[in-house]
PyMOL Python script that loads the backbone (N, CA, C, O; Angstrom):
from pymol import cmd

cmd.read_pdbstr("""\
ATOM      1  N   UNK A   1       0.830  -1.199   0.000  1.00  0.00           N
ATOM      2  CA  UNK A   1       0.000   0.000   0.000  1.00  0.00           C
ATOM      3  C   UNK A   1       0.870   1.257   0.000  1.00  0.00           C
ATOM      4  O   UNK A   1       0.492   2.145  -0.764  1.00  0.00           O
ATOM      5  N   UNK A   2       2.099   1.514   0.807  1.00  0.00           N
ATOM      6  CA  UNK A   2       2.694   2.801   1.395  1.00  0.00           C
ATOM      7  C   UNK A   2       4.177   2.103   0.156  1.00  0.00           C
ATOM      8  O   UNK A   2       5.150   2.856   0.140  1.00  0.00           O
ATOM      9  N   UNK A   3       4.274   1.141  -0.528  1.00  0.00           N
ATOM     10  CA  UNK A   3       5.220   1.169  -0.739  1.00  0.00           C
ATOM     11  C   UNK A   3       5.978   1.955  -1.774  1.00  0.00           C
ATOM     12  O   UNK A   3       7.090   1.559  -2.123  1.00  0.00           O
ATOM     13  N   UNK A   4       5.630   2.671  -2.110  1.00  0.00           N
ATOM     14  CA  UNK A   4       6.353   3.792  -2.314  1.00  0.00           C
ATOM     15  C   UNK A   4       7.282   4.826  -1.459  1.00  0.00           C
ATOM     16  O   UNK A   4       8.032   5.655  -1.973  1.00  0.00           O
ATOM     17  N   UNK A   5       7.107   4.637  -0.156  1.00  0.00           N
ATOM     18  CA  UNK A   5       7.762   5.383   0.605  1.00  0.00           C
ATOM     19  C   UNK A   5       9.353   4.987   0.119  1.00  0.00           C
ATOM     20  O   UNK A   5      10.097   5.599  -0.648  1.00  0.00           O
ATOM     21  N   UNK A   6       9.557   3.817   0.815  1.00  0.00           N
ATOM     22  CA  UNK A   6      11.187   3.859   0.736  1.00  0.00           C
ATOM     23  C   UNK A   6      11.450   4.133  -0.256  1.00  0.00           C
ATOM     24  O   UNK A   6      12.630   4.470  -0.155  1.00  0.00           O
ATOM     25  N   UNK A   7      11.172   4.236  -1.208  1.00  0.00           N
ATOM     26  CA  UNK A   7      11.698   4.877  -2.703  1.00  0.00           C
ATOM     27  C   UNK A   7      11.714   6.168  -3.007  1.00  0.00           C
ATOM     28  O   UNK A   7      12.443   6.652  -3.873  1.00  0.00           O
ATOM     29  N   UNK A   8      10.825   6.860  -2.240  1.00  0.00           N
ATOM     30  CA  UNK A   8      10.892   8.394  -2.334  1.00  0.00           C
ATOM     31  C   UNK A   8      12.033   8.833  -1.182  1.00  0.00           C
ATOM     32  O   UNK A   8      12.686   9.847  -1.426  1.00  0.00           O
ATOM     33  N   UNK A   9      12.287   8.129   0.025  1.00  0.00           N
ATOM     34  CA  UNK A   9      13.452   8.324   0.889  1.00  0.00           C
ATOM     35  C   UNK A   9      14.756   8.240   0.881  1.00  0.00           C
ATOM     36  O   UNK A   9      15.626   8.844   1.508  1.00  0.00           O
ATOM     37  N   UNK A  10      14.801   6.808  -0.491  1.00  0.00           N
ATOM     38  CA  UNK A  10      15.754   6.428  -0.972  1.00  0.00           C
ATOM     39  C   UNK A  10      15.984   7.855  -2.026  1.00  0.00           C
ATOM     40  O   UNK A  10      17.099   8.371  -2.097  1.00  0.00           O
ATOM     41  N   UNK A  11      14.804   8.405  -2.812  1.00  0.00           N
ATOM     42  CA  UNK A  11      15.506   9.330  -3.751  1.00  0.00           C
ATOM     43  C   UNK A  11      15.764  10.907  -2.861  1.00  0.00           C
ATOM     44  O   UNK A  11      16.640  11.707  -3.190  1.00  0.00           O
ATOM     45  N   UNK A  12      15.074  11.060  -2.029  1.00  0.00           N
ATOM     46  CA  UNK A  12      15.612  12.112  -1.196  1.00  0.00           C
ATOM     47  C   UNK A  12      16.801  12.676  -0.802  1.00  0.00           C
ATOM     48  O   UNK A  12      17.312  13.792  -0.892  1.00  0.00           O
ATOM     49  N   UNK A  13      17.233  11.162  -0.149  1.00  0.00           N
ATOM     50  CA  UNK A  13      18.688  10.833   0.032  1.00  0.00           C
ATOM     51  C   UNK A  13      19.899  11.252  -1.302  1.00  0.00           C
ATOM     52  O   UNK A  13      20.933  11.917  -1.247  1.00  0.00           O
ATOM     53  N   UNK A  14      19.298  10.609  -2.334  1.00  0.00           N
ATOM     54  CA  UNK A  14      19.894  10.800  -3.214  1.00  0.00           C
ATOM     55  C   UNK A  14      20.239  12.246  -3.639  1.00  0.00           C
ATOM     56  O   UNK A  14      21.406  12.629  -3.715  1.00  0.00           O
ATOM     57  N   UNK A  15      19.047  13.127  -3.946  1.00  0.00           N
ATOM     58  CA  UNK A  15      19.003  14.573  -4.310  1.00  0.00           C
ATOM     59  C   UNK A  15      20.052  15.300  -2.975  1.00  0.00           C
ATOM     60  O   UNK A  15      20.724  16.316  -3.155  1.00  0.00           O
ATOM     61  N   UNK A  16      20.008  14.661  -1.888  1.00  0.00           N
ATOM     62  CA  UNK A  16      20.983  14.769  -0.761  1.00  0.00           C
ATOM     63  C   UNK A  16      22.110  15.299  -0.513  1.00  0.00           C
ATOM     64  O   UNK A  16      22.593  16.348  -0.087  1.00  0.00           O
ATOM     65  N   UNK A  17      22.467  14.074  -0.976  1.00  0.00           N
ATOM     66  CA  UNK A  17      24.091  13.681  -1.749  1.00  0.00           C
ATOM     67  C   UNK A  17      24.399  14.290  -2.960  1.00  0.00           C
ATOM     68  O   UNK A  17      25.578  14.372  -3.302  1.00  0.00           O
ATOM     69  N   UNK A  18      23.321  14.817  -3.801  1.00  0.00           N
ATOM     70  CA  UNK A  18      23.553  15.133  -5.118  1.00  0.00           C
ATOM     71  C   UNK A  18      24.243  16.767  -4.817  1.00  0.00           C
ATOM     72  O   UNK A  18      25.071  17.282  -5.568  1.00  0.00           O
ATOM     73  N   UNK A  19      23.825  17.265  -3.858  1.00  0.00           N
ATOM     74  CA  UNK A  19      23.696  18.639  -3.173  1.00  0.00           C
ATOM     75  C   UNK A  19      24.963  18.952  -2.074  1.00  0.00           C
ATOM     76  O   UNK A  19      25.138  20.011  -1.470  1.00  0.00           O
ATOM     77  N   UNK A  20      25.835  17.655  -1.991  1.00  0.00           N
ATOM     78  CA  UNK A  20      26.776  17.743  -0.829  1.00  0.00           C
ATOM     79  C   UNK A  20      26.130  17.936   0.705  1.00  0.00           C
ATOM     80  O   UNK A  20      26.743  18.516   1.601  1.00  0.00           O
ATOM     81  N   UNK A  21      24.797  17.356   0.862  1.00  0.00           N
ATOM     82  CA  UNK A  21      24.607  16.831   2.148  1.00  0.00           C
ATOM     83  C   UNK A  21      24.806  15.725   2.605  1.00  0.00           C
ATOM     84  O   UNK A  21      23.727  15.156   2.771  1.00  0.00           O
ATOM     85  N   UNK A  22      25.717  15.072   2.920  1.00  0.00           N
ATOM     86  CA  UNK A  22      26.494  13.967   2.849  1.00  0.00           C
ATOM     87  C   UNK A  22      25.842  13.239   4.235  1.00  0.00           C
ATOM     88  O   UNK A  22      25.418  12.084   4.215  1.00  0.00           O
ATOM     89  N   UNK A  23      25.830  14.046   5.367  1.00  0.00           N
ATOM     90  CA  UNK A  23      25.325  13.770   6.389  1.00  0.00           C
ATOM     91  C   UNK A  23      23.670  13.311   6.294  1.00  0.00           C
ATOM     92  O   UNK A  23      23.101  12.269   6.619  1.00  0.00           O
ATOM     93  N   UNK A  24      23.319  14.218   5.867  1.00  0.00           N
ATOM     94  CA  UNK A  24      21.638  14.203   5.586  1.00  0.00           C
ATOM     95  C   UNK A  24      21.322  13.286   4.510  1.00  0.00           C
ATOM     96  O   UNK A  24      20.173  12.858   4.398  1.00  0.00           O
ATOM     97  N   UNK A  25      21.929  13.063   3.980  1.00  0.00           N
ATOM     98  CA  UNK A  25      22.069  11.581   2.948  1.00  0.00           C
ATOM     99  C   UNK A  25      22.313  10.193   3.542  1.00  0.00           C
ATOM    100  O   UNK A  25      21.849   9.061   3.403  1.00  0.00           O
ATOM    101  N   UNK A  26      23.005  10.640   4.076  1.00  0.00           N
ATOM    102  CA  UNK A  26      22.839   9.203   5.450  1.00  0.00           C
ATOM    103  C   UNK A  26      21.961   8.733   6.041  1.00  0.00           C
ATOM    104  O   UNK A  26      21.420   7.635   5.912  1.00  0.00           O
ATOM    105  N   UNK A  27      21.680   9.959   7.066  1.00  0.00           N
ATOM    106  CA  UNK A  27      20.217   9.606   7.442  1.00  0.00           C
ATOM    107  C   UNK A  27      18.919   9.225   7.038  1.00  0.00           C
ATOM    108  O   UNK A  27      18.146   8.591   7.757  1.00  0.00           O
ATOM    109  N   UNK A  28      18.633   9.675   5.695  1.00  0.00           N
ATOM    110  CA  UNK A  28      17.800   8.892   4.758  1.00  0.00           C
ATOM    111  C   UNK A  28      18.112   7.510   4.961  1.00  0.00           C
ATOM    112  O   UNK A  28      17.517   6.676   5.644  1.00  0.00           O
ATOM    113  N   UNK A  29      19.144   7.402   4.256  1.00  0.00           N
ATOM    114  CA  UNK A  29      19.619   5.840   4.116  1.00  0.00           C
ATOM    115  C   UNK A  29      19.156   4.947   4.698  1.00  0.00           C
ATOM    116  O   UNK A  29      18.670   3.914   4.238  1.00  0.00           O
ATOM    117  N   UNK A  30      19.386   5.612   6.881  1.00  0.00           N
ATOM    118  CA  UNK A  30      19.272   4.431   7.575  1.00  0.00           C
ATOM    119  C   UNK A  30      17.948   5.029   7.929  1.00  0.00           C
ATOM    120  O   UNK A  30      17.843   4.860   9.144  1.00  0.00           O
ATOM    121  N   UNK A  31      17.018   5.567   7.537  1.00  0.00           N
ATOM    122  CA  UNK A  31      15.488   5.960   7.201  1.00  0.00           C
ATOM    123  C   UNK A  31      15.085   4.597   6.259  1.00  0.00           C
ATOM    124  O   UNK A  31      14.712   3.565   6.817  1.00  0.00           O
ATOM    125  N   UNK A  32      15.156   4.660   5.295  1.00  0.00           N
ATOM    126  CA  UNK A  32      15.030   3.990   4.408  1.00  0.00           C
ATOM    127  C   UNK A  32      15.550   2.161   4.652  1.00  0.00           C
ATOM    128  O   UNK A  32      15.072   1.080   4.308  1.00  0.00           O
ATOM    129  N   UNK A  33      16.417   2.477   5.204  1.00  0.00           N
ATOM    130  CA  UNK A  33      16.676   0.970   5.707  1.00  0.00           C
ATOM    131  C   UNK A  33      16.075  -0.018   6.815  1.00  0.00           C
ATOM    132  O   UNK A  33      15.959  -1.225   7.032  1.00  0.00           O
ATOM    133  N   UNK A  34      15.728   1.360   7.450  1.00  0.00           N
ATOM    134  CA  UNK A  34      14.413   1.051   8.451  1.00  0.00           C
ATOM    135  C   UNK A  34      13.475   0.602   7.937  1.00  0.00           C
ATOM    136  O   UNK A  34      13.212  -0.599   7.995  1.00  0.00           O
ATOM    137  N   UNK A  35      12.771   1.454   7.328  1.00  0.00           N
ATOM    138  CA  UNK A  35      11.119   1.263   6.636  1.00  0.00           C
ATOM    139  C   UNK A  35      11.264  -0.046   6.228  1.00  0.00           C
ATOM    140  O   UNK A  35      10.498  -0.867   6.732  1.00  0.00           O
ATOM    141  N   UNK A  36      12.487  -0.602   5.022  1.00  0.00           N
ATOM    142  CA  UNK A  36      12.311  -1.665   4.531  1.00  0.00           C
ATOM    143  C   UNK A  36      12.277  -2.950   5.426  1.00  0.00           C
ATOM    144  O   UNK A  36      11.526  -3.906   5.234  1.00  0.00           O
ATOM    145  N   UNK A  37      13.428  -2.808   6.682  1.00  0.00           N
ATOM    146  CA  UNK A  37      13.360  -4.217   7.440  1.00  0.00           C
ATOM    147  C   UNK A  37      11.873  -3.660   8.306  1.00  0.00           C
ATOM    148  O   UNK A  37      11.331  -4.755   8.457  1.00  0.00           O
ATOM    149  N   UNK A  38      11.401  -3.158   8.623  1.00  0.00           N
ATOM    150  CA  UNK A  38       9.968  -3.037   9.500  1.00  0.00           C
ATOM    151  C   UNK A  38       8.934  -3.808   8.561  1.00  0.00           C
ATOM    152  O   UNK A  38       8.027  -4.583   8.864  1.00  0.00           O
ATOM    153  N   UNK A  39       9.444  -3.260   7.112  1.00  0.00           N
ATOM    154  CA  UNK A  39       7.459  -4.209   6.425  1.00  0.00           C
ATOM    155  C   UNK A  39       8.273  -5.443   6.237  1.00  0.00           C
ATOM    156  O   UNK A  39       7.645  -6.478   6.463  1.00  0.00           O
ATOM    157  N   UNK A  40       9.294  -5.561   5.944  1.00  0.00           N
ATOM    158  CA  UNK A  40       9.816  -7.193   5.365  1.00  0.00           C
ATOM    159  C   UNK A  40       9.649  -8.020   6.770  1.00  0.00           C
ATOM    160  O   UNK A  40       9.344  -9.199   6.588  1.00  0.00           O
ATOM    161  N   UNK A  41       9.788  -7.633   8.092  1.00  0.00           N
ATOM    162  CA  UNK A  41       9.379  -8.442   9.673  1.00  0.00           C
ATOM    163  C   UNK A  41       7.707  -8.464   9.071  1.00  0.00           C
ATOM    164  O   UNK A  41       7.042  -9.490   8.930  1.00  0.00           O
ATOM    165  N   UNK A  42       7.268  -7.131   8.784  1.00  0.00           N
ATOM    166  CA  UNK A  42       5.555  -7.786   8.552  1.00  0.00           C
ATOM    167  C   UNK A  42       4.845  -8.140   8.013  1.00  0.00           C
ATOM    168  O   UNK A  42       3.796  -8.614   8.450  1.00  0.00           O
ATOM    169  N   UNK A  43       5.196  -8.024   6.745  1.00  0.00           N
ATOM    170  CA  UNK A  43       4.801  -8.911   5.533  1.00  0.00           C
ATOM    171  C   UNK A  43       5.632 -10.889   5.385  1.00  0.00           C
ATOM    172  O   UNK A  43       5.348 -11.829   4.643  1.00  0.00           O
ATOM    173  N   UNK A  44       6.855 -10.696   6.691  1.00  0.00           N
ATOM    174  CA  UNK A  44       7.405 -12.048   6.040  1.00  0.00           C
ATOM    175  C   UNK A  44       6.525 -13.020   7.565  1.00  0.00           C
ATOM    176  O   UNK A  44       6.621 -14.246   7.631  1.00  0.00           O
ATOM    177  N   UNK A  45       6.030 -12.505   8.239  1.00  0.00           N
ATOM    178  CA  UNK A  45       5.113 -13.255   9.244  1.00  0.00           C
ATOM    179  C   UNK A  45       4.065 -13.252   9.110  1.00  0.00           C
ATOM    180  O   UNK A  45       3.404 -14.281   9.258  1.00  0.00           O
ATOM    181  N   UNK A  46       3.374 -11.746   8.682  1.00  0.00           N
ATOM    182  CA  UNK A  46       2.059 -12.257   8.909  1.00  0.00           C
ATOM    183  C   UNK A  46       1.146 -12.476   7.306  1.00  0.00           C
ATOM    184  O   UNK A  46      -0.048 -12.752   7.188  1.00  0.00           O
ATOM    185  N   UNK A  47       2.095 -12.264   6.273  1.00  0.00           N
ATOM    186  CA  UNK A  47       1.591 -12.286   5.028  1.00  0.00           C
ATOM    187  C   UNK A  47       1.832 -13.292   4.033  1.00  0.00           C
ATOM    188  O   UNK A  47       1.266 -13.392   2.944  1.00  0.00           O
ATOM    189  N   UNK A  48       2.909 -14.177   4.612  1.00  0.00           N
ATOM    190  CA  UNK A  48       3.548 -15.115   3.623  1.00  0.00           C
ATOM    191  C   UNK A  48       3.253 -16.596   4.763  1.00  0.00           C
ATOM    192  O   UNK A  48       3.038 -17.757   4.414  1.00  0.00           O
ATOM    193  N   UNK A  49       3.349 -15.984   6.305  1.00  0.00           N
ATOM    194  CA  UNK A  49       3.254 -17.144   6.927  1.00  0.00           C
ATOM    195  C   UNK A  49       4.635 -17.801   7.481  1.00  0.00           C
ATOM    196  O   UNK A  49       4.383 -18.969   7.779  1.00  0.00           O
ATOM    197  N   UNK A  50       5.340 -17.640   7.609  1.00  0.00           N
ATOM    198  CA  UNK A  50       6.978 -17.530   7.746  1.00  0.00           C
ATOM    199  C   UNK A  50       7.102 -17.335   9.088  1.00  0.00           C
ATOM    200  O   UNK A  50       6.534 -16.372   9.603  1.00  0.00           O
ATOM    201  N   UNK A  51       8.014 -18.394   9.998  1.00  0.00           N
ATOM    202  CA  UNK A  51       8.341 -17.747  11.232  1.00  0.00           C
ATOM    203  C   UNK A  51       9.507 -17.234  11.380  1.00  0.00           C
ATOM    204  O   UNK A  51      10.393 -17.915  10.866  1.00  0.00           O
ATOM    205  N   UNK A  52       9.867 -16.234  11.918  1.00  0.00           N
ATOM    206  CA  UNK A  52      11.092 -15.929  11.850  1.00  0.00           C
ATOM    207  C   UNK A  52      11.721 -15.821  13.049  1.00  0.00           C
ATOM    208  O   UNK A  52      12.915 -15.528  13.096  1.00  0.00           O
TER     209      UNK A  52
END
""", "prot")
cmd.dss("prot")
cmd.show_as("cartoon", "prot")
cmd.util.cbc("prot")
cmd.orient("prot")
């Protein structure tokens, strides 16, 4: 449903870095790296059935 987010965080990041915010490009990153392991814990238990 939301998955578009990490991809707009991921390109945020990017425009970031593109700009010499090197720092603030980071933080996206581990933004973005978040979002993804949070739905992959909830989609890989309660959507596929998977224990982890």
């Amino acid at each position: 449903m939301y998955m578009f987010l990490p991809f707009l965080t991921a390109f945020i990041g990017l425009v970031l870095v593109w700009f010499e915010k090197r720092l603030a490009g980071l933080v996206m990153l581990a933004i973005t790296l978040g979002i993804l392991m949070f739905w992959f814990r909830i989609h890989a238990t309660d959507h596929l059935n998977i224990s982890l």
